[in-house]
SEDO-647646 format. One record per residue (C-alpha): x, y, z negated. Coordinates in steps of 0.02 Angstrom, whole numbers, padded with zeros to 5 digits, always signed. Each point is the difference from the previous one (the first is absolute). Example, Ala and Ser with C-alpha at 12.3 -4.5 7.8 and 13.67 -1.06 7.14 Angstrom:
BEGIN
+00615-00225-00390 +00069+00172+00033 
***
This chain:
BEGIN
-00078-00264+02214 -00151+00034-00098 -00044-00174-00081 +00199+00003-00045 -00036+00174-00090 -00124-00086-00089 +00074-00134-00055 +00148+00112-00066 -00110+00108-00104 -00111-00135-00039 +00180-00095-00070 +00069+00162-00084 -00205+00054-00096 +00023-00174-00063 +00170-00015-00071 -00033+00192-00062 -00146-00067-00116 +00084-00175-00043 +00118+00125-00079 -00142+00116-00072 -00057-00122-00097 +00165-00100-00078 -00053-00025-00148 +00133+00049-00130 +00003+00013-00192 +00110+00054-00121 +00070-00082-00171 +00008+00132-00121 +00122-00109-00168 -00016+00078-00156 +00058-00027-00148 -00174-00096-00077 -00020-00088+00165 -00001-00007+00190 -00149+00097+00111 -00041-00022+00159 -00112+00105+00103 -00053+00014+00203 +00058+00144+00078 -00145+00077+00133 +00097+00101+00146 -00172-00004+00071 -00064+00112-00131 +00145+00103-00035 +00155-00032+00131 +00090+00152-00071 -00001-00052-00177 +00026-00182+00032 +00155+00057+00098 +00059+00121-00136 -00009-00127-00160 +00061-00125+00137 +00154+00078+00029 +00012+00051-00196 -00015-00178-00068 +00106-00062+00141 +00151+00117-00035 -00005-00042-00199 -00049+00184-00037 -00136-00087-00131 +00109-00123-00070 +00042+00057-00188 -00154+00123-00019 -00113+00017-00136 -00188-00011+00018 +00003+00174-00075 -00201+00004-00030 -00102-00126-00064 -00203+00019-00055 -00098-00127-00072 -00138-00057+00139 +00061+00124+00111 +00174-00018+00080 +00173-00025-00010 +00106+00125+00092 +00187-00023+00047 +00115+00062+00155 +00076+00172-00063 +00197-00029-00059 -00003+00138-00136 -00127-00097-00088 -00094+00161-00035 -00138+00000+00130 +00045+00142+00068 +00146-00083+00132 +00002-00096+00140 +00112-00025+00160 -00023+00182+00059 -00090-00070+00179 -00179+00034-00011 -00130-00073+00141 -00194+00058+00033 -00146-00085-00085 -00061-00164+00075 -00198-00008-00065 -00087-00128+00073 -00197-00085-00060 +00098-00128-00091 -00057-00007-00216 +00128+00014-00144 -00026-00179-00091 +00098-00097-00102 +00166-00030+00079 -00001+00122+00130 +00165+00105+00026 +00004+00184+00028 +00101+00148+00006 +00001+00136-00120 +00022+00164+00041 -00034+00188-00093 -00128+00127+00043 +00057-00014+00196 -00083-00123+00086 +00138-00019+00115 +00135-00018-00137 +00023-00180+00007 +00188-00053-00040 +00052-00150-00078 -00121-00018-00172 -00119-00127+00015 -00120-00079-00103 -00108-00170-00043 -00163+00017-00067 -00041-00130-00141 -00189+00016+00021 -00136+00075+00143 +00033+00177+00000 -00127+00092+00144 +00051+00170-00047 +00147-00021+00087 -00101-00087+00166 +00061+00131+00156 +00101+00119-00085 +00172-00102-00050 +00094-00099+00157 -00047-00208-00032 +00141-00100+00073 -00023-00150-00072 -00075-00118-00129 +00053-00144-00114 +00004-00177+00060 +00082-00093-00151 +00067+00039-00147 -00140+00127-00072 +00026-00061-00163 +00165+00095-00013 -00107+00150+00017 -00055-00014-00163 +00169-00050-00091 +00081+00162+00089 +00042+00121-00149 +00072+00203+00025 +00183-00016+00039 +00016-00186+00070 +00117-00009+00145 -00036-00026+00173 +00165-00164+00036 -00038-00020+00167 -00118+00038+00156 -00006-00044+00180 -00098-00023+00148 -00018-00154+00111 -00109-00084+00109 -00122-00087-00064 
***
C-alpha cells in the first residue's frame, strides 16, 4: 500500500511540474511589426494568468500603445487610451530577483503596488530602477526591433498566447 502511495504522488509531483514549467509565449502584432515574448508563470503565475486570459479573450486586440518614451518603454493595455483605464480586475504584485533589460515585459501599475490591471509595458533599453518594484512577466524573444519602430498611438492588431 505504501510503495503504491508513492508511486501515485511520485506520478502526480511530476506531471504537476511538467505543467509548471510549459513553456508558453505570447505574440503581441502591431501595427509596425509582430513581438514575441516568453511568458514566466514561474515568476509571476498570477500575472501570467491575468494577461493570459486578456490576450486570449481579444480584450487587447485594437488598443493603442498609449505611452511611448524614447529608451525607456512602450506602454499599452488600457482601452481608453488615456493611461488611466484598464479592465477594472486588479491582482497583487509579483516581485521576484529577476532585472528589467531590454525586452523584458512588465506590468504597470500607479502608486499601489498591488494595482496591477491590464497596462503593461516593454522596456527598449536596461532600466534597473525598476529591478523589484514593477511585476516582470516576461521578456522579448524576437522581434525587438519593433520596439524601436513603436510610435504613441500605434495599435495593438492582435495578441495571443500559445505554447511554445
Amino acid at each position: 500500500m505504501k510503495k503504491k502511495w508513492l508511486l501515485c504522488l511520485s506520478v502526480g509531483l511530476l506531471a504537476a511540474v511538467a505543467a509548471a514549467q510549459e513553456s508558453r509565449i505570447c505574440v503581441l502584432e502591431t501595427e509596425k511589426g509582430t513581438v514575441t515574448f516568453r511568458l514566466y508563470p514561474e515568476v509571476a503565475p498570477l500575472t501570467v494568468a491575468r494577461i493570459s486570459e486578456l490576450a486570449d479573450s481579444g480584450f487587447f486586440d485594437g488598443i493603442v500603445f498609449h505611452r511611448v518614451v524614447a529608451d525607456f518603454v512602450v506602454q499599452a493595455g488600457d482601452p481608453t487610451g488615456t493611461g488611466e483605464g484598464g479592465s477594472g480586475k486588479t491582482i497583487p504584485a509579483e516581485f521576484s530577483h529577476l532585472h528589467y533589460l531590454r525586452g523584458s515585459v512588465g506590468m504597470a501599475r500607479d502608486d499601489d503596488i498591488n494595482s496591477n490591471d491590464s497596462q503593461f509595458f516593454i522596456c527598449i533599453s536596461e532600466q534597473p530602477h525598476l529591478d523589484g518594484k514593477y511585476t516582470l512577466f516576461g521578456q522579448v524573444v524576437a522581434g525587438e526591433d519593433v520596439l524601436d519602430r513603436i510610435r504613441q498611438g500605434d495599435k495593438i492588431l492582435r495578441m495571443r498566447t500559445r505554447r511554445e
